[in-house]
C-alpha positions as a Markdown table, in Angstrom:
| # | Residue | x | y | z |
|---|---|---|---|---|
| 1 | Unk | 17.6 | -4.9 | 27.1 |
| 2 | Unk | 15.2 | -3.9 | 30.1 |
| 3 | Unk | 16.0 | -3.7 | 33.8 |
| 4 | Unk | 14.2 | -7.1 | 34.0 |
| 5 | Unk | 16.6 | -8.6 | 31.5 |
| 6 | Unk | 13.9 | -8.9 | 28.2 |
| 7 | Unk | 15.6 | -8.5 | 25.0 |
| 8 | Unk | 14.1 | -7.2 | 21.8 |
| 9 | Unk | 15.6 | -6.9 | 18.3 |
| 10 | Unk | 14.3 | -3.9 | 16.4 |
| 11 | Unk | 14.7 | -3.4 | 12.4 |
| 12 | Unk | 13.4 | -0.3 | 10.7 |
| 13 | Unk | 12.7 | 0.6 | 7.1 |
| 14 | Unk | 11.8 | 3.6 | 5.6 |
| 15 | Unk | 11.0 | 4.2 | 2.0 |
| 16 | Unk | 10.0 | 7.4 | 0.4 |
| 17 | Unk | 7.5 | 6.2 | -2.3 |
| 18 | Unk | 8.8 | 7.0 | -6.0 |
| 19 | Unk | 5.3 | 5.8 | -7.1 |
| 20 | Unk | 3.4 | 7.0 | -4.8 |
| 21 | Unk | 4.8 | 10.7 | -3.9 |
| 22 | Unk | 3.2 | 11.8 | -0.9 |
| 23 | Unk | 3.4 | 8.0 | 0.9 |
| 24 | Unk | 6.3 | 8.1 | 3.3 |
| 25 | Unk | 6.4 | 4.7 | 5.0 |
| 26 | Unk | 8.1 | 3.3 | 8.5 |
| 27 | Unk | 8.4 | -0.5 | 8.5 |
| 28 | Unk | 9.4 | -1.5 | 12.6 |
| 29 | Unk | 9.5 | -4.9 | 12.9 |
| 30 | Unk | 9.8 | -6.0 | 16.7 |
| 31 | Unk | 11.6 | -9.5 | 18.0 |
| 32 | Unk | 11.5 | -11.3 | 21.1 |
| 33 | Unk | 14.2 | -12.4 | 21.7 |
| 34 | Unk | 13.6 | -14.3 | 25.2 |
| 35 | Unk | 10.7 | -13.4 | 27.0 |
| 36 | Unk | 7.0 | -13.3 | 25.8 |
| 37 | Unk | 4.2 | -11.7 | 27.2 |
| 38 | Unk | 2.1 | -8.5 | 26.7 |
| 39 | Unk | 3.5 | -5.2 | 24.8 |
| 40 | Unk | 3.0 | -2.0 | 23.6 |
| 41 | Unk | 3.3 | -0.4 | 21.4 |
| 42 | Unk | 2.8 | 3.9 | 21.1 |
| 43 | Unk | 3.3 | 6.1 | 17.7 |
| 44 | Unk | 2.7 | 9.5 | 17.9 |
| 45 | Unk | 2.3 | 12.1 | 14.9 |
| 46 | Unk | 3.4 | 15.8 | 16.1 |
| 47 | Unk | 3.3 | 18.7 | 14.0 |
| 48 | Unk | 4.9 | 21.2 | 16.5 |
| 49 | Unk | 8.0 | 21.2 | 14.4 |
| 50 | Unk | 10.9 | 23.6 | 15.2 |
| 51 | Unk | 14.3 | 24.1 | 13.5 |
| 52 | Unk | 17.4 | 24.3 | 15.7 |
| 53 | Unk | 18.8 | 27.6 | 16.2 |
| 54 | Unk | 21.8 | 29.3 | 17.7 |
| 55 | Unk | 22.2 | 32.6 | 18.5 |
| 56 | Unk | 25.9 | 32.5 | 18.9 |
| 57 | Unk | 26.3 | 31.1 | 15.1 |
| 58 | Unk | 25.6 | 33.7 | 12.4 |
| 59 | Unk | 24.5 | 31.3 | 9.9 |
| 60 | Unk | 21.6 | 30.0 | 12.1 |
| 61 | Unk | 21.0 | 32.8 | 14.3 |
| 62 | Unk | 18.7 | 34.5 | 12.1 |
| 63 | Unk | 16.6 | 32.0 | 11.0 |
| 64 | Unk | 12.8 | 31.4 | 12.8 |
| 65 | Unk | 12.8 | 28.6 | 15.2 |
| 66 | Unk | 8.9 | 27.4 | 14.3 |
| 67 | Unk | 8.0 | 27.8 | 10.9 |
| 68 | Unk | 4.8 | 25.9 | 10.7 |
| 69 | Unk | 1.9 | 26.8 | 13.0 |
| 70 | Unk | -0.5 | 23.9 | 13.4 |
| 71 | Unk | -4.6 | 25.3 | 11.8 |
| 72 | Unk | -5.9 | 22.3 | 13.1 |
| 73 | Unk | -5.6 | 18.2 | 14.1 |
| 74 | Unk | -8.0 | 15.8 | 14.3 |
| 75 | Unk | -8.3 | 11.7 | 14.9 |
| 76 | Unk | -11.2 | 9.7 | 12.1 |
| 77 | Unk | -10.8 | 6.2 | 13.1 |
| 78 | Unk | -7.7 | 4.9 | 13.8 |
| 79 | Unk | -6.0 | 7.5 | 11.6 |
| 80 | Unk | -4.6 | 11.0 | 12.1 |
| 81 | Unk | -4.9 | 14.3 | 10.2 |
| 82 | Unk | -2.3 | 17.4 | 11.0 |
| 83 | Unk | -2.8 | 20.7 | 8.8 |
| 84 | Unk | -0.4 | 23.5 | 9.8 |
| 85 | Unk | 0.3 | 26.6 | 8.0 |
| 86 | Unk | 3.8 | 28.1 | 6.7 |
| 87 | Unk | 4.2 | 30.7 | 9.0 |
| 88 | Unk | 5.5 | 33.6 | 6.0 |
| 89 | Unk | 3.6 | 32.5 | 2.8 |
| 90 | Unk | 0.7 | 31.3 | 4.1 |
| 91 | Unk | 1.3 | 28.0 | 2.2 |
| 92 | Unk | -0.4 | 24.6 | 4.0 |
| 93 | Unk | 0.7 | 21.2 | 4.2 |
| 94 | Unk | -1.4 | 18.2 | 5.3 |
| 95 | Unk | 0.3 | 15.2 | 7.4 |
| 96 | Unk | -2.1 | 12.3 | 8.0 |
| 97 | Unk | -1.2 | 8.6 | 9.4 |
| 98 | Unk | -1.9 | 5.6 | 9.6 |
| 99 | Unk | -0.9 | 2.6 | 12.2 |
| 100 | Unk | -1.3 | -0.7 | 11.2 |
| 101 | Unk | 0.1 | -4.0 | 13.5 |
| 102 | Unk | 0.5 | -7.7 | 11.7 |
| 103 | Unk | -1.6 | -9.1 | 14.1 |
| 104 | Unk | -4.8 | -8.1 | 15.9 |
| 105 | Unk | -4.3 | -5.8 | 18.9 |
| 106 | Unk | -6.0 | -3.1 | 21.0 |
| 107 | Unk | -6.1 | -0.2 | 19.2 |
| 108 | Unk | -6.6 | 3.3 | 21.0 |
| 109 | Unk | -6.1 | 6.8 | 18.5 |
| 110 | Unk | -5.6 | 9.7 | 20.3 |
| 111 | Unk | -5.6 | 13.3 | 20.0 |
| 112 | Unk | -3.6 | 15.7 | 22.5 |
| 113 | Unk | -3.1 | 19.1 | 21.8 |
| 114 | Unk | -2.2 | 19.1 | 18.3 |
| 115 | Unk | -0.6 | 15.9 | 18.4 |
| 116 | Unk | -2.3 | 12.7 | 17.9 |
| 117 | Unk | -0.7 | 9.1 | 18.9 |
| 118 | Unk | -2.0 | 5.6 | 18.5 |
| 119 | Unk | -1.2 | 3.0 | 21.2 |
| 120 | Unk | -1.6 | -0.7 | 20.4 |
| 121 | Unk | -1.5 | -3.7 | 22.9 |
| 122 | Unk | -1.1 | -7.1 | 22.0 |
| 123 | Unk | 1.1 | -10.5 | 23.2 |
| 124 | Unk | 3.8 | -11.7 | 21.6 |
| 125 | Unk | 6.0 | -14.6 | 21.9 |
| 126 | Unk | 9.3 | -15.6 | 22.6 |
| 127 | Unk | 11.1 | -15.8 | 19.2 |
| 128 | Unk | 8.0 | -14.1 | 17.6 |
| 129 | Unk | 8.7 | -10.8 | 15.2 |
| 130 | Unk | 5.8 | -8.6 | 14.7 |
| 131 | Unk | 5.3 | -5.4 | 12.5 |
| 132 | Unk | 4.1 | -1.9 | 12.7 |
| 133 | Unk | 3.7 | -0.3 | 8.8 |
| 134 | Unk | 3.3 | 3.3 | 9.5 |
| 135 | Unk | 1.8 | 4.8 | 6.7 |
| 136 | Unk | 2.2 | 8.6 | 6.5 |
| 137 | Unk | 0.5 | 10.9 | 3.5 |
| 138 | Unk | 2.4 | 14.3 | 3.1 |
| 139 | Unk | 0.0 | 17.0 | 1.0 |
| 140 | Unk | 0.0 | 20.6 | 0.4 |
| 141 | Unk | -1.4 | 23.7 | -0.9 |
| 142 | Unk | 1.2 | 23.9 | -3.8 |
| 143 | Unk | 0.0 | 20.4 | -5.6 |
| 144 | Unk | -3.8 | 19.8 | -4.0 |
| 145 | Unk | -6.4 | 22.6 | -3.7 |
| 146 | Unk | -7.4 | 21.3 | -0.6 |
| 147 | Unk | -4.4 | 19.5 | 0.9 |
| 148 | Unk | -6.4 | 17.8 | 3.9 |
| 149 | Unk | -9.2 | 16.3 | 1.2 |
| 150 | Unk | -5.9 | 14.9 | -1.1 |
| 151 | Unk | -4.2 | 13.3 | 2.4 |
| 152 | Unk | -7.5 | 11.7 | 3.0 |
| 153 | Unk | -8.1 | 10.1 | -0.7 |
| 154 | Unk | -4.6 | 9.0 | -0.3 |
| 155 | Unk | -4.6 | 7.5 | 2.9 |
| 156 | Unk | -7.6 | 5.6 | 1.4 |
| 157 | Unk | -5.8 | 4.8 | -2.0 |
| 158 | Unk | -2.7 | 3.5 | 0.1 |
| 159 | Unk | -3.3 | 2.2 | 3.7 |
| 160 | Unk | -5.0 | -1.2 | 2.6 |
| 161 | Unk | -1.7 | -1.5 | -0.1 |
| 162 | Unk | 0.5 | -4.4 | 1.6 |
| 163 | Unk | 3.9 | -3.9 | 2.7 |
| 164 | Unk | 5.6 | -6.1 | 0.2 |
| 165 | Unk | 3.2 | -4.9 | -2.8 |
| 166 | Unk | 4.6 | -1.4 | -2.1 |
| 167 | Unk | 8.3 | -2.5 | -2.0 |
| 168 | Unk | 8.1 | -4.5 | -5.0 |
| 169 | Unk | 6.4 | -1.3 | -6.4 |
| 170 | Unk | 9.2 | 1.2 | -5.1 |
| 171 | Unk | 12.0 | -2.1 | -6.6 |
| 172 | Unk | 10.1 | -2.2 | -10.2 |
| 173 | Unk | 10.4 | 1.6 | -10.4 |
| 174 | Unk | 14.3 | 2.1 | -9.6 |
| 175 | Unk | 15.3 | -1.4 | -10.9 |
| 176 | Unk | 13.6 | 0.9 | -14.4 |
| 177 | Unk | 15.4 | 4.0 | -13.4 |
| 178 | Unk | 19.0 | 2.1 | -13.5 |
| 179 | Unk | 19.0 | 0.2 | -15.9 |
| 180 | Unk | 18.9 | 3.1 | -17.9 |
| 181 | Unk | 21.4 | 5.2 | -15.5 |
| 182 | Unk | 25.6 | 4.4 | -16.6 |
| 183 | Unk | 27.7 | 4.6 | -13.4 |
| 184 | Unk | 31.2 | 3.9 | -13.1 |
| 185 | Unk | 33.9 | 3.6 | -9.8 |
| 186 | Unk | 37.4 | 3.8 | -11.0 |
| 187 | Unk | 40.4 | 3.0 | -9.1 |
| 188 | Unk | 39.3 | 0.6 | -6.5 |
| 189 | Unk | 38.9 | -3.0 | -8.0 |
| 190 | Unk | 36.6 | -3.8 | -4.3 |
| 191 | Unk | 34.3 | -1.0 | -5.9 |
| 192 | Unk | 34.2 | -2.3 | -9.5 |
């Protein structure tokens, strides 16, 4: 609820892709619940990653705070490419993304620093839901020679796949998985 009394209702999904390993995808689907009007919307993709660290615990005190050292971020289009480097072996790892909003909008992609965001405007109505499928490619030097080129061929291969096409994909492949897979809760009929 804002200050002005508008409402929203916000539902996210997230779904690791079994099919499609480096697609990692967040589903926000945005309600109106009683206003309408103009909104936006602003996803950013930061690589300036740093692990939490203590120095009064002993198991965490240790341990590096930034591992990852961004090599270099850039903005093609409306979509996003992050390459950073492991900071001990040397390994790299290529984050790319991808907004897309169900209905048309005013699209602006960004780059700042080495961060790059996206901010979309559009209207919506009262009552109306609206969706922002953010498609994220993960790549790195382990699996892809050049792990930038393999996050752009599979942004390509993937950012045009619909939403549902890629659930009933990620459904198919563990409906597959258990019906081969024998599990079994004793001792509490409400499990069984």
């Amino acid at each position: 609820r804002s200050p002005a009394g508008r409402e929203i209702e916000i539902t996210v999904n997230r779904m690791a892709s079994f099919l499609r390993k480096p697609l990692f995808l967040i589903d926000y689907r945005i309600k109106a619940l009683n206003f309408g009007g103009p909104v936006t919307l602003t996803s950013t993709h930061n690589a300036e990653v740093m692990n939490f660290a203590d120095k009064c615990d002993p198991r965490l005190a240790q341990s590096a705070i930034r591992q990852l050292s961004v090599t270099s971020c850039e903005v093609r289009g409306d979509e996003s490419y992050i390459v950073s480097a492991t900071n001990q072996s040397g390994l790299s790892v290529c984050s790319g993304v991808k907004n897309r909003l169900s209905k048309p909008c005013r699209k602006e992609t960004y780059r700042q620093g080495n961060a790059a965001g996206c901010r979309m405007e559009t209207d919506i109505r009262a009552g109306e839901t609206i969706s922002l499928a953010k498609y994220t490619v993960l790549t790195d030097s382990r699996r892809f020679d050049d792990c930038r080129a393999a996050a752009l061929r599979e942004m390509e291969r993937t950012a045009e796949v619909p939403l549902e096409k890629l659930y009933d994909e990620q459904k198919a492949y563990l409906d597959a998985f258990w019906k081969n897979a024998v599990l079994g809760i004793d001792g509490d009929a409400d499990l069984t």
